[in-house]
N, C-alpha and C positions, 0 to 999 in steps of 0.2 A: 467587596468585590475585587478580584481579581485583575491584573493587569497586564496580556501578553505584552511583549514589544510592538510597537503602538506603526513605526517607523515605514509607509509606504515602498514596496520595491521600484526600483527603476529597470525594467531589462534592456540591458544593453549590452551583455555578452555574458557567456556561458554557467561561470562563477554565480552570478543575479538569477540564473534560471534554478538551479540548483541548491539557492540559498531560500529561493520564493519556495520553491516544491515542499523542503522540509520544514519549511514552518508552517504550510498549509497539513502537512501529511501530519505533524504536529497534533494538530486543534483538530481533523477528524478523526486520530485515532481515539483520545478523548470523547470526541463525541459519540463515536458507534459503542464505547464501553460504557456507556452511560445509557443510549439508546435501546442498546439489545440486553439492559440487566444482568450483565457479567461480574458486575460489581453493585452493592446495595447502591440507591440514589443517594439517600444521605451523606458516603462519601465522595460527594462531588458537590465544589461550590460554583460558583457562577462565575466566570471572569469577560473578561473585553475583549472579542478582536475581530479584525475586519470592519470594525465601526459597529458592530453586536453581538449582543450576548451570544455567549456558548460557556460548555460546562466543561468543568476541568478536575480530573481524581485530584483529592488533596490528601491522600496518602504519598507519603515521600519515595516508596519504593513501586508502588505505579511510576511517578513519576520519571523516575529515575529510569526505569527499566524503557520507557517511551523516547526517553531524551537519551537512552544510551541505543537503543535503535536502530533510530531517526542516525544518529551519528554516523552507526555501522552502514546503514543504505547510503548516505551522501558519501562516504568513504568511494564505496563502487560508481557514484552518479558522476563525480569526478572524474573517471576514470571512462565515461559515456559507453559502461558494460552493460544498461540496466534497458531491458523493455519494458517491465512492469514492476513495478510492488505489489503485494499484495495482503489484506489481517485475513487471516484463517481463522475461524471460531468452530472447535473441536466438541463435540461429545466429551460429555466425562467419562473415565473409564468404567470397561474396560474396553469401551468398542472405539472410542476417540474415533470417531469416525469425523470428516468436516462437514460441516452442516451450513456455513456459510461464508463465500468470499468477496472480500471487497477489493474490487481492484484497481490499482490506478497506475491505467497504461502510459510508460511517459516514449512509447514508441517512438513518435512524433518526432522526441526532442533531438538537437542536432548535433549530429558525434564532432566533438573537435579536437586536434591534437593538444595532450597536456600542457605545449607552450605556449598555447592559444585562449586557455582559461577567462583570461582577464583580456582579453582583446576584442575590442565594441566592434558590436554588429554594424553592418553597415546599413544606411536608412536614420530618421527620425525612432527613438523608442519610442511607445506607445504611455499615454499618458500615465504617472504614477498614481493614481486612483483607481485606472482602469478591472488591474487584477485583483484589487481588492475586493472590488466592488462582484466580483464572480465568486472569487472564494466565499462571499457573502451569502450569496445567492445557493451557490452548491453546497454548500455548510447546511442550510435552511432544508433546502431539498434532501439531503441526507439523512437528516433528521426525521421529518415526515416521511421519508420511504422506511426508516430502519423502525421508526414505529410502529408503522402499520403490516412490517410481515409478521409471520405467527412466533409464538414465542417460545422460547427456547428451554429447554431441562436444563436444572438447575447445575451448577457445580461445572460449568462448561469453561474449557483452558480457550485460549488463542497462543497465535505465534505471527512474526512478520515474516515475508516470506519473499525473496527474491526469483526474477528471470531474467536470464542472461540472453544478451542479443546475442543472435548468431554469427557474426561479424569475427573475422578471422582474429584469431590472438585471445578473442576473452574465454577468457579458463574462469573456473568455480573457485570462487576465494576462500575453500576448505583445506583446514591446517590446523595442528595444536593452539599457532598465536594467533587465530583469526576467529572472530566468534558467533562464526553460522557453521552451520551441520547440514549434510543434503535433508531434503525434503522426501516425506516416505513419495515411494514410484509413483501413486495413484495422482500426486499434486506437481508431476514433473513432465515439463512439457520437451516432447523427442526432439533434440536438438540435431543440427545439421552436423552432421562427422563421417569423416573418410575411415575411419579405423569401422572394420569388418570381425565378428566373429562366432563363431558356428557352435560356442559353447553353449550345451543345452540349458545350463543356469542360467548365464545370463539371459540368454532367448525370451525364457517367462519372465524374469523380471522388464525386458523390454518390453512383452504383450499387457502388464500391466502399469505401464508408465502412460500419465494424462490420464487416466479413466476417470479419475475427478473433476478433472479442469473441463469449463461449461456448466457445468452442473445444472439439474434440473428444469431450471426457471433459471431465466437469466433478466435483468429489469436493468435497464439506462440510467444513470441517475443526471450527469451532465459533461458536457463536452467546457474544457476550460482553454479558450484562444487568447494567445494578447503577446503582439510581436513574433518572437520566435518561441516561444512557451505555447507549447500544446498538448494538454492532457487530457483524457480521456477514462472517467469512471465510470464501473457499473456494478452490481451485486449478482452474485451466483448463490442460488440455496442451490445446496447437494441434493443426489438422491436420499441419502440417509437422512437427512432430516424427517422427508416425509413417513421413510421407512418405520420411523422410530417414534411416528406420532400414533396415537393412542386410536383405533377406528372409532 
């Protein structure tokens, strides 16, 4: 058996909030890839965290690809650009349509200036057991919700998938040296912008931007509090899942 870093967070300023997110965002991306059959069970072995089991690919280049990520999202969470994360699980081609998202809203968490990173909250922080003991719990619950939706056509991709708050100054970290790509229209949510314009291309691609986001069913999975760490998951099946299921 396997052994995350075993090591209790303390929140008590910014840097802890942001270090706690991506190890939790960590061990559930694992889990829904092992849940929703994205990859055979077999390669996945059992490992430790939270104080219980959960399962972890032991293919290197899963891993890798999770742990390079998880990196590229804290890059931005640093920078307090992010409203949400979210795993898209796609259709295999050639409709790739998304069929489900997981999301984990970190709306909540509190924008601070980069000089402020490492500078404690003010208050007592909340006991180091406390967000384990949730992640524990929401782990559990993830599991049991991602089993029991319907199950998915084989050969299905994902991606991780950023949202930018609207908060003046944050631009989309797309560029040759940066390694996210926009998201196609239907999974982008209309942002707040002064810039106006009457070009009839763009126009349609604006009538089709978000038509995804919501998606059919939408289920709670859990609310995670503890100090100033507030997050907020739930699952979306798309329409095209149901589209694309069999009468």
């Amino acid at each position: 058996m396997a052994t995350y870093n075993a090591r209790a967070p303390v929140i008590d300023n910014y840097q802890s909030i942001v270090s706690a997110f991506s190890d939790f965002l960590t061990v559930a991306i694992h889990t829904i890839l092992h849940e929703r059959d994205i990859y055979p069970r077999p390669s996945f072995l059992t490992a430790r965290k939270f104080n219980c089991p959960v399962k972890q690919s032991r293919h290197p280049k899963v891993c890798k690809w999770i742990q390079d990520a998880v990196a590229a999202v804290e890059v931005e969470m640093l920078k307090c650009a992010l409203s949400a994360v979210s795993l898209v699980i796609h259709a295999p081609p050639p409709s790739s349509t998304p069929l489900e998202r997981y999301v984990f809203s970190t709306a909540a968490f509190p924008s601070v200036p980069s000089s402020e990173l490492l500078t404690s909250f003010t208050g007592n922080p909340p006991p180091a057991t406390d967000l384990p003991e949730q992640f524990r719990a929401t782990i559990a619950r993830l599991s049991t919700l991602s089993s029991s939706l319907s199950p998915l056509p084989p050969d299905c991709s994902f991606n991780l998938m950023m949202e930018l708050r609207d908060d003046a100054g944050v631009e989309p970290p797309l560029g040759p040296t940066t390694p996210w790509i926009a998201a196609e229209p239907g999974l982008q949510k209309q942002r707040k912008t002064n810039a106006d314009s009457s070009n009839e291309i763009e126009a349609q691609g604006r009538s089709k931007m978000g038509k995804d986001l919501g998606g059919a069913k939408a289920t709670p999975v859990r609310n995670v509090e503890s100090g100033a760490f507030a997050l907020e998951m739930w699952i979306e099946e798309g329409q095209g899942k149901f589209d694309e299921q069999p009468a």
